[in-house]
Structures are given as structure tokens and as C-alpha cells.
Short mmCIF file of the C-alpha atoms (twelve columns), coordinates in Angstrom:
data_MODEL
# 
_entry.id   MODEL 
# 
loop_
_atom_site.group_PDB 
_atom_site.id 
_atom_site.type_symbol 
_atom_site.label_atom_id 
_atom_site.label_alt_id 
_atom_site.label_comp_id 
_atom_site.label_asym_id 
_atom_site.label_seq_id 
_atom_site.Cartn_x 
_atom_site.Cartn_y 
_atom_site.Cartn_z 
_atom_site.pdbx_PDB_model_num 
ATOM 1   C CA . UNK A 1   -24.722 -7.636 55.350 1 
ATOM 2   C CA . UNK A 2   -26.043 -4.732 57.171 1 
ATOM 3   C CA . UNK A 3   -22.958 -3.350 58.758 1 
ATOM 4   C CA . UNK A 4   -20.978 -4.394 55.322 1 
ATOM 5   C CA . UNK A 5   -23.510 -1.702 53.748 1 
ATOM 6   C CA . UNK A 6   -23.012 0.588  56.619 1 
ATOM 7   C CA . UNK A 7   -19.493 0.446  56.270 1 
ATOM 8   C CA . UNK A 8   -19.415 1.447  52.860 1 
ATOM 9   C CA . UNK A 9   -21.493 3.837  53.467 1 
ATOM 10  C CA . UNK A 10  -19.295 5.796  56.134 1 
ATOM 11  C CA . UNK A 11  -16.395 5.220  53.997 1 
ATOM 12  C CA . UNK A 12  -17.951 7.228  51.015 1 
ATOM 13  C CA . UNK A 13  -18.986 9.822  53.422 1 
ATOM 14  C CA . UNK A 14  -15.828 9.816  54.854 1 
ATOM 15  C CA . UNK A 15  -14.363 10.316 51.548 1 
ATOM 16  C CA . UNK A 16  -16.458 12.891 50.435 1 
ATOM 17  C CA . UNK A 17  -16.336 15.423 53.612 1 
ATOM 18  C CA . UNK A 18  -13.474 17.378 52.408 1 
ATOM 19  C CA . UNK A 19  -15.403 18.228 48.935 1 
ATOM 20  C CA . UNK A 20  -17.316 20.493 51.259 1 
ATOM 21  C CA . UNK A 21  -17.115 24.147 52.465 1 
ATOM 22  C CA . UNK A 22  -18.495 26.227 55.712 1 
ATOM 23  C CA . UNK A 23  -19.135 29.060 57.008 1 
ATOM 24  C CA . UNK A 24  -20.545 30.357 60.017 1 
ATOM 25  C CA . UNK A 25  -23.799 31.888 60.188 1 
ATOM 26  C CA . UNK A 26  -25.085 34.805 62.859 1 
ATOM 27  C CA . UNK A 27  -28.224 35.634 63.007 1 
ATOM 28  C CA . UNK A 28  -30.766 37.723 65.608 1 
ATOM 29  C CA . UNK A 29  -33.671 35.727 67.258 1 
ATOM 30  C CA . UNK A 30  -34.963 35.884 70.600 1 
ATOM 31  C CA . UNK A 31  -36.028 33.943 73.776 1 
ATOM 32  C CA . UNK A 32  -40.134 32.872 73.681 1 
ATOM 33  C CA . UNK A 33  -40.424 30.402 76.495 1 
ATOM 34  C CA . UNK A 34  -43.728 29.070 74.652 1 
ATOM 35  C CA . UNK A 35  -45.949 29.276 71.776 1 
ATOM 36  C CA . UNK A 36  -47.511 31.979 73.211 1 
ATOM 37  C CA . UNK A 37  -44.694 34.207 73.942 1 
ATOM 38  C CA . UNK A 38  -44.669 34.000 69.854 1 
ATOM 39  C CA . UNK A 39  -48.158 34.591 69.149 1 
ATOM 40  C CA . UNK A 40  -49.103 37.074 71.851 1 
ATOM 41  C CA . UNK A 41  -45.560 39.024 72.233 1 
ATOM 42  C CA . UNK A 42  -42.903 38.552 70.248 1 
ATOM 43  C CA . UNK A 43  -42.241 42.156 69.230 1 
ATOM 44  C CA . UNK A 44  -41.103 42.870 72.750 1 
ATOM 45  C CA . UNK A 45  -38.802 39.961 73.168 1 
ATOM 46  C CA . UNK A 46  -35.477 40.736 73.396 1 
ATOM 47  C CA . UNK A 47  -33.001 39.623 71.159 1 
ATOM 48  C CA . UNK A 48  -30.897 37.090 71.119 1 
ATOM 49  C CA . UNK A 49  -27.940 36.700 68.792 1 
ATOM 50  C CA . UNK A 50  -28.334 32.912 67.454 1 
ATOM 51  C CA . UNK A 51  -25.429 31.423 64.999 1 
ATOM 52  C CA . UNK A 52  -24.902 27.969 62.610 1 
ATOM 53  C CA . UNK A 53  -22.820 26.479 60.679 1 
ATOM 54  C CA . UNK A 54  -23.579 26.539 56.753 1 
ATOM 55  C CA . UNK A 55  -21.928 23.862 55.240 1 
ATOM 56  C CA . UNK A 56  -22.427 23.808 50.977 1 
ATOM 57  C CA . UNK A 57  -21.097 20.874 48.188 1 
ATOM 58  C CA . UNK A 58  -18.749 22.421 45.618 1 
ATOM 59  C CA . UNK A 59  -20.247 24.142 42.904 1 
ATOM 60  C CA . UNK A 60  -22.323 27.483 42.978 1 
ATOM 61  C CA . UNK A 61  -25.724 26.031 43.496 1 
ATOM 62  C CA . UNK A 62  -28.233 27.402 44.406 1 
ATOM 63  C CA . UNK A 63  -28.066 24.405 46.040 1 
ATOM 64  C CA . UNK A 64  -31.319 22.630 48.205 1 
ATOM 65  C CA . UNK A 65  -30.976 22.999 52.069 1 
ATOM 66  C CA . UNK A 66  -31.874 20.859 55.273 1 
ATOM 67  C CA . UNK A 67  -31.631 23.020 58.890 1 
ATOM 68  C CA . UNK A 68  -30.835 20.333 61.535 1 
ATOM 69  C CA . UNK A 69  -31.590 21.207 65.012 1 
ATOM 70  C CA . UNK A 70  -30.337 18.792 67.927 1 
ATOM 71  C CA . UNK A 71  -31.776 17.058 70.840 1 
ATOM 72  C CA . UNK A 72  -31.131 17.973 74.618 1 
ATOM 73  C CA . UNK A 73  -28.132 16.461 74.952 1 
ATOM 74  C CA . UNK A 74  -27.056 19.099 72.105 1 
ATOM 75  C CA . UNK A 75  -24.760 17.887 68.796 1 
ATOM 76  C CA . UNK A 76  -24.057 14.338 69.014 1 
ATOM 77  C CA . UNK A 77  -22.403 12.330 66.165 1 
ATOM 78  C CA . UNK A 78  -25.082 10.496 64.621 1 
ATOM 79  C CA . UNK A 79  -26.676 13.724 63.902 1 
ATOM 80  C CA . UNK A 80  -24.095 15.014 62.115 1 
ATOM 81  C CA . UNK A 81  -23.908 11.490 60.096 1 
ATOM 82  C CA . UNK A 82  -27.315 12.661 58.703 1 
ATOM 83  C CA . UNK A 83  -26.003 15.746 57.994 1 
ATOM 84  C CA . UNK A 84  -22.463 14.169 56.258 1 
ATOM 85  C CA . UNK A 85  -24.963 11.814 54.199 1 
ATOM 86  C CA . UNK A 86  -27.301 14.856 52.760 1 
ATOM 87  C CA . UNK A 87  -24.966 16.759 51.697 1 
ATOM 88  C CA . UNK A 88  -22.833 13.714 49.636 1 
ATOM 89  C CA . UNK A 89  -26.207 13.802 47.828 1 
ATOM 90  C CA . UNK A 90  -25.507 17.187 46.975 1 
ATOM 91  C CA . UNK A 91  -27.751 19.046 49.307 1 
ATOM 92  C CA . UNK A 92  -26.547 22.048 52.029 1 
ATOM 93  C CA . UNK A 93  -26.839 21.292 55.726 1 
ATOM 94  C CA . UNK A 94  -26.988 24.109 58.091 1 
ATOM 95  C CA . UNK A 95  -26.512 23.015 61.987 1 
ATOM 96  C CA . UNK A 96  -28.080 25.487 64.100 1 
ATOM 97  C CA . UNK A 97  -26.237 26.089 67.379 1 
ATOM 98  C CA . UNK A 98  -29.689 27.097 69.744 1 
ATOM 99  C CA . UNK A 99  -27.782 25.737 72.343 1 
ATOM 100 C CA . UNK A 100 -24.371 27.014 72.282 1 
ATOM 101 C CA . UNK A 101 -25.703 30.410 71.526 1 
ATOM 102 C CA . UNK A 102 -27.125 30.788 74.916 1 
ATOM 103 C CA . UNK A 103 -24.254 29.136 76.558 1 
ATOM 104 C CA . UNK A 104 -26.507 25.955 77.228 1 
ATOM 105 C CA . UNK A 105 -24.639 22.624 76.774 1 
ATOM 106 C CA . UNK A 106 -27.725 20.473 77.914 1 
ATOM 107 C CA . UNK A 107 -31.776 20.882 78.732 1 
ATOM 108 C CA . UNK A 108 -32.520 17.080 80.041 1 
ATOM 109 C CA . UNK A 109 -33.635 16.873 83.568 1 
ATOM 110 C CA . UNK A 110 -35.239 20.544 83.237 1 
ATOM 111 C CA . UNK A 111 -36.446 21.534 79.901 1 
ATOM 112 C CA . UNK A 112 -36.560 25.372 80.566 1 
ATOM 113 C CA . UNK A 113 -32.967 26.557 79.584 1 
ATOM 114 C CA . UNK A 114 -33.519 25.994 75.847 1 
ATOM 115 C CA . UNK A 115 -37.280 25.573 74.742 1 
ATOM 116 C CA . UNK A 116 -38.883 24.230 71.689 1 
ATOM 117 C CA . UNK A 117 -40.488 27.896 71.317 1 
ATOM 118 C CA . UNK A 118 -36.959 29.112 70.982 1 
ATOM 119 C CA . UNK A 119 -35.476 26.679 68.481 1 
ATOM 120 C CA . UNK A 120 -38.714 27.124 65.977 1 
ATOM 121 C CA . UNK A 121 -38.704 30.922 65.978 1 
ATOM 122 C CA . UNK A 122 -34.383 30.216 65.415 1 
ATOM 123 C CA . UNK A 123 -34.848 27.844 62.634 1 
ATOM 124 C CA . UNK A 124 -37.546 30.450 61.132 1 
ATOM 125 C CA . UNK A 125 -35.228 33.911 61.713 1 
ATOM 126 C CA . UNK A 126 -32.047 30.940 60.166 1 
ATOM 127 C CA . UNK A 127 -34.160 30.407 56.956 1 
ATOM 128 C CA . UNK A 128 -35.030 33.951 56.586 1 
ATOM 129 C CA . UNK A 129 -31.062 34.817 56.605 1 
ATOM 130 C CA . UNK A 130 -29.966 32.057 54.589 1 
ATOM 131 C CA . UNK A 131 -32.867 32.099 52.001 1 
ATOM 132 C CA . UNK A 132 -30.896 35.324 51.125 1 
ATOM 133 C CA . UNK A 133 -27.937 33.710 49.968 1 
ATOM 134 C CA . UNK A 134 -27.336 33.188 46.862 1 
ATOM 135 C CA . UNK A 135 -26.283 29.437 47.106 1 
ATOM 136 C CA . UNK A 136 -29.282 28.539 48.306 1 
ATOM 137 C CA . UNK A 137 -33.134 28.008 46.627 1 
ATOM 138 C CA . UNK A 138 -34.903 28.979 49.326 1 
ATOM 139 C CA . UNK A 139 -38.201 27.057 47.236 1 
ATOM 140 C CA . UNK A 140 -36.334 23.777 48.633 1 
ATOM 141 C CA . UNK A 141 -35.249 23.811 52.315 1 
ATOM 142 C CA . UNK A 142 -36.348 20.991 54.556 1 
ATOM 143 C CA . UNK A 143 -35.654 21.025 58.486 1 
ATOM 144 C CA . UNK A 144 -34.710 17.637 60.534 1 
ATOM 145 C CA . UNK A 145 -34.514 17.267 64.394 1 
ATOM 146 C CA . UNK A 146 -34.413 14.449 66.941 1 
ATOM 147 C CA . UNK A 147 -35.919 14.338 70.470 1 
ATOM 148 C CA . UNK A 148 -36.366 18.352 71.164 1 
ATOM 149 C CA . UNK A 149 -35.095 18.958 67.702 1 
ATOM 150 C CA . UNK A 150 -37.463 16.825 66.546 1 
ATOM 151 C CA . UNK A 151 -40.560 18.404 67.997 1 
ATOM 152 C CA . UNK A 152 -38.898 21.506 66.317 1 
ATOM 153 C CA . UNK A 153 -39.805 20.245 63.092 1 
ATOM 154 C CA . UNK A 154 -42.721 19.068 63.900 1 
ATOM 155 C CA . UNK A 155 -44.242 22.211 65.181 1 
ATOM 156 C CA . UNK A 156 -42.179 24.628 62.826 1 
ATOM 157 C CA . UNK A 157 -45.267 23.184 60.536 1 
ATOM 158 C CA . UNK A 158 -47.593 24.769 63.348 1 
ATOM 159 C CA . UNK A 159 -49.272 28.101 61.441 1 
ATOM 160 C CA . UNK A 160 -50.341 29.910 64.516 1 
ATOM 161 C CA . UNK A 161 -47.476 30.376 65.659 1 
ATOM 162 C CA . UNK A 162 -45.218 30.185 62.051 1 
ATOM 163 C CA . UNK A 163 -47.774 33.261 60.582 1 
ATOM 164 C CA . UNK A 164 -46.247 35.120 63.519 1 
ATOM 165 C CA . UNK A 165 -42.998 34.487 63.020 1 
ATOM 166 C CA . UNK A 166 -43.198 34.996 59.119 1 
ATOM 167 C CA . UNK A 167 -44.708 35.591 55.978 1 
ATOM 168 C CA . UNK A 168 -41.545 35.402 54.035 1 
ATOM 169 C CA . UNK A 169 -40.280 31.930 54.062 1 
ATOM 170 C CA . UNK A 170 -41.940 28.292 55.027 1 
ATOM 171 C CA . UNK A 171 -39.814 24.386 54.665 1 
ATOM 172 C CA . UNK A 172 -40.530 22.886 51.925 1 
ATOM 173 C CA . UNK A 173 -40.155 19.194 54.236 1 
ATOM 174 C CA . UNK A 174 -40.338 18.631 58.129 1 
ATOM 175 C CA . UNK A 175 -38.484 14.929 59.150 1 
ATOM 176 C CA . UNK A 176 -38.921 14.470 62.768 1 
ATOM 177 C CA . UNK A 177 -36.929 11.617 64.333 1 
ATOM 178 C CA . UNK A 178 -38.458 10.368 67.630 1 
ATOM 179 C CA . UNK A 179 -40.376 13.922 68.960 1 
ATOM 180 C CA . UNK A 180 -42.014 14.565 71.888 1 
ATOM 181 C CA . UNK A 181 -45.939 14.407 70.667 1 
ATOM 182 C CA . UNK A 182 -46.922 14.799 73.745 1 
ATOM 183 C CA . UNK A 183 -48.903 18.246 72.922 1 
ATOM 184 C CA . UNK A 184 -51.944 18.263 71.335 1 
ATOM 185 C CA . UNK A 185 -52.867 21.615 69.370 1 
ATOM 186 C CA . UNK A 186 -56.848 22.249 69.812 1 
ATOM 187 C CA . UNK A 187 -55.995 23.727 66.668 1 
ATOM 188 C CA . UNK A 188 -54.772 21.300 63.927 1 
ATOM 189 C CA . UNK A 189 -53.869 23.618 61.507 1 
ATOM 190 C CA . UNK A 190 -50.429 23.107 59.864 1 
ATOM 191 C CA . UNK A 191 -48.639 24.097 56.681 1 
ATOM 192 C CA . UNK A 192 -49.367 21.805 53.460 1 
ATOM 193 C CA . UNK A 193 -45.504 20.532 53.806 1 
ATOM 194 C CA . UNK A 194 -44.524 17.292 53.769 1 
ATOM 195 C CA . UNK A 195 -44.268 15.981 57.450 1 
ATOM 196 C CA . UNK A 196 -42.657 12.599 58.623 1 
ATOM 197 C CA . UNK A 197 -42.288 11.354 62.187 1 
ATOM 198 C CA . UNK A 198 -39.349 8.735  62.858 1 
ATOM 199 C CA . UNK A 199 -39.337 6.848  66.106 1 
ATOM 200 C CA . UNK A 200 -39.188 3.769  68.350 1 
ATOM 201 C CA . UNK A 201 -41.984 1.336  69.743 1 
ATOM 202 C CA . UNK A 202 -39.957 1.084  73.450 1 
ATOM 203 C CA . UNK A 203 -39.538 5.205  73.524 1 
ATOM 204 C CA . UNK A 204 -40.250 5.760  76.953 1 
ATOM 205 C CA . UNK A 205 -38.798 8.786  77.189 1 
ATOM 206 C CA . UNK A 206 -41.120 10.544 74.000 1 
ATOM 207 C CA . UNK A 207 -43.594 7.524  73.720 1 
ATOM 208 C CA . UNK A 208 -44.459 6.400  70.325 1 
ATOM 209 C CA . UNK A 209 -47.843 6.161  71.214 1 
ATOM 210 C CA . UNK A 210 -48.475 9.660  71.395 1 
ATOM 211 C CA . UNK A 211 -47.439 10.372 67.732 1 
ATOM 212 C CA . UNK A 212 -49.594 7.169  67.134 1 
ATOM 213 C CA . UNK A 213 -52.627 9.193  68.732 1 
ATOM 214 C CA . UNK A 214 -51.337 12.457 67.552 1 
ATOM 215 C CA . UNK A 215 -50.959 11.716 63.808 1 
ATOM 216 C CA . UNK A 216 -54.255 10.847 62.383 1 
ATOM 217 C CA . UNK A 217 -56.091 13.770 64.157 1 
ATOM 218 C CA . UNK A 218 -53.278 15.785 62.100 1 
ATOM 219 C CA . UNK A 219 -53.983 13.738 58.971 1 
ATOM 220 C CA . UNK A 220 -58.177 14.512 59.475 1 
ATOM 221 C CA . UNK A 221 -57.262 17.630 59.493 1 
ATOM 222 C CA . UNK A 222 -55.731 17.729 56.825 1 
ATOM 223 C CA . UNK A 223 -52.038 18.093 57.172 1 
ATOM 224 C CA . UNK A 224 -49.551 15.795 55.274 1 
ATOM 225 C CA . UNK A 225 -47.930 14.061 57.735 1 
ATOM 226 C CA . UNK A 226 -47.058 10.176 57.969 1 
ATOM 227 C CA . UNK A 227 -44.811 7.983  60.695 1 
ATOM 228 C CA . UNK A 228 -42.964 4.916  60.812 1 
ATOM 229 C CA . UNK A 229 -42.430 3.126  64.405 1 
ATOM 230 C CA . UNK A 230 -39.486 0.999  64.152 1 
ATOM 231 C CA . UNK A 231 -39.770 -2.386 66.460 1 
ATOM 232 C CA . UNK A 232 -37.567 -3.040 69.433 1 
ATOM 233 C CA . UNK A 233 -36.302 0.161  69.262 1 
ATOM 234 C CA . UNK A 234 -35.606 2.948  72.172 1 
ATOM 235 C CA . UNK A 235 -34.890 6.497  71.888 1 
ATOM 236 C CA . UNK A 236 -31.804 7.392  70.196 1 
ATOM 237 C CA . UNK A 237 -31.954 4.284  68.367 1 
ATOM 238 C CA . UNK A 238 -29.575 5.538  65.566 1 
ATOM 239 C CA . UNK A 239 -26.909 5.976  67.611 1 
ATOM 240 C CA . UNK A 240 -24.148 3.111  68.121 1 
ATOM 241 C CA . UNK A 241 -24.246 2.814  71.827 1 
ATOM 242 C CA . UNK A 242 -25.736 0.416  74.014 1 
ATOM 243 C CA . UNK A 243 -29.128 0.695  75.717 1 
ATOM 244 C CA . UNK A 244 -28.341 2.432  78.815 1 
ATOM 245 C CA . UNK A 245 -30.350 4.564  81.456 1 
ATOM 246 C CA . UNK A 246 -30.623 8.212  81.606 1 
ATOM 247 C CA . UNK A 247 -30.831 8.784  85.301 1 
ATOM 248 C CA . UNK A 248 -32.078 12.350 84.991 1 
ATOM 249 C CA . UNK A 249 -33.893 12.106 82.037 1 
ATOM 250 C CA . UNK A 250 -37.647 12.470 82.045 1 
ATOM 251 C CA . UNK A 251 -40.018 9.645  80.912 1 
ATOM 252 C CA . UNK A 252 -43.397 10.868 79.557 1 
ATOM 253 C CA . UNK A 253 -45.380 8.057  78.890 1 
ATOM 254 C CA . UNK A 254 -47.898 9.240  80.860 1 
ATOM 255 C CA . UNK A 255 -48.113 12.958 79.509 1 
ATOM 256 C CA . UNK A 256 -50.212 14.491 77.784 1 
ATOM 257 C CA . UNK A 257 -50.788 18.474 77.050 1 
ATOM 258 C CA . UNK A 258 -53.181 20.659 75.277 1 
ATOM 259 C CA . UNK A 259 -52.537 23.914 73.469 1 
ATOM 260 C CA . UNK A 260 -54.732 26.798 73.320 1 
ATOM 261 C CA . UNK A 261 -55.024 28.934 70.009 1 
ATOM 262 C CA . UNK A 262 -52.780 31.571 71.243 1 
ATOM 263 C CA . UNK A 263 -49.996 28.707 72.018 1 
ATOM 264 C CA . UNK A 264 -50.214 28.128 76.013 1 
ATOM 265 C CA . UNK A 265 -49.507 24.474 76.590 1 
ATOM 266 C CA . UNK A 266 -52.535 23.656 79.573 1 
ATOM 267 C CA . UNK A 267 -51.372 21.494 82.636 1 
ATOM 268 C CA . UNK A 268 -53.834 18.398 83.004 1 
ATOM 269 C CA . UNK A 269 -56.936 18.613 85.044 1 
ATOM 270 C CA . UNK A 270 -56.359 22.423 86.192 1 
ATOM 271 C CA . UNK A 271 -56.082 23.988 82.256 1 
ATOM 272 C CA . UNK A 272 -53.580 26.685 84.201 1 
ATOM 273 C CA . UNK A 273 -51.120 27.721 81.521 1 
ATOM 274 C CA . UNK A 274 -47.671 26.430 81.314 1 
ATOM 275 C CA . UNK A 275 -46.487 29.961 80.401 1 
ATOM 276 C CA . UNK A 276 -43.219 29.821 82.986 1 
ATOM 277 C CA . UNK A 277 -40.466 27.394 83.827 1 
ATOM 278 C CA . UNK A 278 -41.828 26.860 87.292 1 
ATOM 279 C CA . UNK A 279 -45.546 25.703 85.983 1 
ATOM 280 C CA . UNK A 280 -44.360 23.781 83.571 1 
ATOM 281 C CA . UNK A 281 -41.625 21.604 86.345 1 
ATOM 282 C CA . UNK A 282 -44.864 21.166 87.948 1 
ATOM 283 C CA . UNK A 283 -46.936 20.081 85.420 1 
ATOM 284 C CA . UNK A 284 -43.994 17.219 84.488 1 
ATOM 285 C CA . UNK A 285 -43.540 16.190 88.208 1 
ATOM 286 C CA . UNK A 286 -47.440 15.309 88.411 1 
ATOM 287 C CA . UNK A 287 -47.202 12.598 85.296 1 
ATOM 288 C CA . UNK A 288 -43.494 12.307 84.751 1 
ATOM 289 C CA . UNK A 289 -41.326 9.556  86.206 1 
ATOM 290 C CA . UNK A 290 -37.066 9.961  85.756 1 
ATOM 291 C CA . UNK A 291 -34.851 7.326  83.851 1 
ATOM 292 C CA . UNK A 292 -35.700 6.479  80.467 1 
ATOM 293 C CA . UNK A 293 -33.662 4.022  78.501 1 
ATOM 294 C CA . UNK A 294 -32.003 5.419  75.490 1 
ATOM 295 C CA . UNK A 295 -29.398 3.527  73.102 1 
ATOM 296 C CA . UNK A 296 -28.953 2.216  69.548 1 
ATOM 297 C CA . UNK A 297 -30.762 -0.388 67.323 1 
ATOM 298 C CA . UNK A 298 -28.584 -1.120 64.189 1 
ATOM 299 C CA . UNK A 299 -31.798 -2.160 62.350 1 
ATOM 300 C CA . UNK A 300 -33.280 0.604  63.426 1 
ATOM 301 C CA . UNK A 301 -31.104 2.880  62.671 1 
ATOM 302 C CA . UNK A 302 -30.018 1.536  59.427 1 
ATOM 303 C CA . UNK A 303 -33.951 2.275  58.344 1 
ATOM 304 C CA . UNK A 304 -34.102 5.590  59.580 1 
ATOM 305 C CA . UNK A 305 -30.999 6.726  57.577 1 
ATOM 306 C CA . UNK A 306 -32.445 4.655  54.350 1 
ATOM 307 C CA . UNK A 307 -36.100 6.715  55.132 1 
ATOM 308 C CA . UNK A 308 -34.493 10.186 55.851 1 
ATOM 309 C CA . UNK A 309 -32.365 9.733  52.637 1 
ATOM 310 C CA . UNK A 310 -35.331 8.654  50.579 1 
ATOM 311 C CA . UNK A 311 -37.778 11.393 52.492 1 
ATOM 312 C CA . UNK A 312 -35.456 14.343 51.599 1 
ATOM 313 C CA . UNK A 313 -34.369 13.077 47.494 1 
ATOM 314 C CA . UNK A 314 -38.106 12.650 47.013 1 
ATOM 315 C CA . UNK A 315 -38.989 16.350 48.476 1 
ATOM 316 C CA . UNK A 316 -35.974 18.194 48.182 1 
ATOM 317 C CA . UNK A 317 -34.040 16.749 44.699 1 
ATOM 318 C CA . UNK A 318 -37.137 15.406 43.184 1 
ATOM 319 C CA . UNK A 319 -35.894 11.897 42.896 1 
# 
């Protein structure tokens, strides 16, 4: 019954992807290694010329918007499934290319090349742009990201470092599907937005159990923020492959960071600032392990498409 209703369901998106237009998107950003590249400096960063690809329903709008913003590995296809299935409700996409901007086809095994830093202030200087446009309501624009992209989301909700970055603009929704919540803010102050976290119980390469410590300091702080483990499931669970090894991947079960006010992620033990691609290699080869399993879950992933549907209708269309 499940993969009859799947089925269906790619047929109709299937179906439906030609009633769409695109466009691509440039845009000027920059390159903050860290938070505190944002906070502390980011009037002397240079820029960096950042592009995506706008795609919009028929129709004149203004229509509502998710940003997506991709894992390590980059694009893959179930992302852009996501994607098909928001905008056959009616809803924009825009897929932000950090990556293939800065001529970067993949960050696992290092981490350094493209940061989370990076992708936040991009999705930020992408809103500002395309809240300009007038097929969009910039009142309703949610972002989505998995694995990197997904602590993207997360931590474009982080108001140090967003009040930098803007005073224009904020997302109206954050869906984060299985993030690293491996940093802990000393300061729990996010935006009022609509947060969800998405991921699996056998993660081993972002453990659930992080986000399962992680979440209810955010919720005592106050922050509006809920997540849903899924059972038997391991990172990328809503793809259709099989569970396989990523030799070069990093497992981080056993990480855990702090970050200062002014956004410098703190190495365990020493509290030496992560502010450089060197310190923070170290700081992963002292609680990091390589080869984390990674692979689909059909119930799994079934779910998260159901939730992410549900979580953007109910925040973005109102439904």
C-alpha cells in the first residue's frame, strides 16, 4: 500500500513538472568560515557571487516560497522530490547552488570547503534578492535542508548571528531533515519561527540524540521548535538506496561543541576556538570516528515527505 501511494504520488509530480517555470538567480554573498566571521567581521569579507535556481507554478502569484539548501554530497534526487512535491501544492522552490558557486562538488571527509556559516549568510543575502520579486510574498518563505543543509535551517533561526546578517527579511518556517545538532549555542536565543527537526534513531553520522538533548533546552528557552525521530532509520533515510557505508564520512556520535555569543564553536576540554579549518580537523579527529552508514527507509521516508508536506501547508498556505 505504501509504495502504491508513493507511486501515485511521483506520477502526479511527474505530471505536473512541466506546469512550472525557472529562472536563474545571482546573487552577492561572501565566505564566513564560522559564526563569528558573521558577527565579528562580515563587512570585510569578500564577496562571493552565489546563484539558484527559482522555480515558480503558473500564475502571477505572489506566490509562498521554500529555499532548499543541500547536504555535503551536494543536490541529490530526493531533495529535489521535496522540492517537485511543494511546488505541485502551489508553492515556489528556490535551490540554492552554495556549492557549485564556489566550484565545490562535495564537503564530506573535510567540512571546510563549504561551511554552514556560508550557506546561512547565502540563504539570508537569497531571501533578501528574491523577497524583491514580485512573484513572491516575502511574509511566507520557509527554508528546508538535510544533513549540512539541514543545520542551515536550523541555525538560520540563530539571532546573533541572523541580526548581523539582516534586519530586512526573516523565514517564516525552518524544516530541518536529519542536522548536525552537535553545537550547542550558550545562547539560546532564536527567532519566534516555526522550527522542525526530521531525523533517524540509527544516525550515526549526525546522531539523533543530540537534537534529542539539543531541543528542549531550545524549547525552555523559548523557541518553537519540535522533532520527530523516525525508528530504524539511518541518515539519508528518504532516499531509495540501500544502507551502505560512507568510508570517508565522519561519524559524530561522540561530538559535542559549544558556541560563544560572538559565534566561535569551542573545541572540548581546551575552549580554543574553532575559528580555522585546521582547528576545527582537529577538534573532529579527537571525538570523530570515519564510516557512517547512510541509506533509505521507505517508512521512513514516506513520513518525512507526509510531515514536510503537512509542516509547510500548515505554515506557509495556512491549511
Amino acid at each position: 500500500m505504501i509504495m502504491k501511494r508513493y507511486s501515485i504520488y511521483i506520477l502526479n509530480v511527474f505530471l505536473s513538472v512541466h506546469l512550472f517555470s525557472q529562472e536563474k538567480i545571482t546573487f552577492s554573498s561572501a565566505n564566513p568560515f564560522g559564526f563569528r566571521d558573521i558577527i565579528t567581521n562580515l563587512d570585510d569579507l569578500r564577496t562571493q557571487e552565489v546563484y539558484g535556481i527559482l522555480k515558480t507554478p503558473n500564475g502571477d502569484g505572489p506566490f509562498a516560497l521554500v529555499i532548499g539548501v543541500a547536504g555535503s554530497l551536494d543536490w541529490a534526487e530526493h531533495h529535489l522530490e521535496y522540492m517537485e512535491m511543494y511546488r505541485s501544492m502551489g508553492i515556489a522552490t528556490f535551490e540554492l547552488q552554495s556549492f557549485a558557486s564556489r566550484q565545490v562538488q562535495s564537503t564530506v571527509g573535510s567540512q571546510v570547503e563549504v561551511t554552514t556559516a556560508m550557506m546561512v549568510l547565502d540563504a539570508y543575502r537569497a531571501l533578501e534578492t528574491l523577497a524583491r520579486l514580485p512573484q513572491i510574498d516575502k511574509a511566507r518563505v520557509a527554508i528546508t535542508g538535510w544533513s549540512l543543509g539541514g543545520g542551515v535551517a536550523l541555525f538560520s533561526g540563530w539571532r546573533p548571528a541572523v541580526e548581523k546578517i539582516t534586519q530586512e527579511v526573516q523565514f517564516a518556517a525552518h524544516l530541518s531533515i536529519y542536522p548536525p545538532c552537535i553545537v550547542e549555542p550558550e545562547v539560546l536565543n532564536f527567532t519566534d519561527a516555526p522550527m522542525h527537526i526530521l531525523i533517524g534513531e540509527l544516525d550515526n553520522w549526525v546522531p539523533a540524540a543530540a537534537c534529542q538533548e539539543l531541543v528542549p533546552k531550545m524549547q525552555a528557552a523559548g523557541a518553537n521548535i519540535d522533532l520527530t525521530v523516525f525508528s530504524d532509520a539511518h541518515h539519508s533515510f528518504d532516499r531509495i538506496t540501500p544502507i551502505a557505508i560512507k568510508e570517508n564520512g565522519y561519524k559524530l556520535e561522540d561530538c559535542r561543541f559549544k558556541m560563544s555569543e560572538d559565534g566561535a564553536v569551542l573545541m572540548n576540554f581546551f575552549n580554543i576556538p574553532m575559528t580555522t579549518p585546521f582547528r576545527q580537523k582537529l577538534a573532529l579527529a579527537m571525538c570523530a570516528e570515519r564510516g557512517p552508514t547512510m541509506g533509505g527507509n521507505l517508512q521512513a521516508r514516506q513520513a518525512s515527505f507526509d510531515l514536510a508536506r503537512k509542516f509547510m501547508g500548515k505554515h506557509l498556505l495556512g491549511n
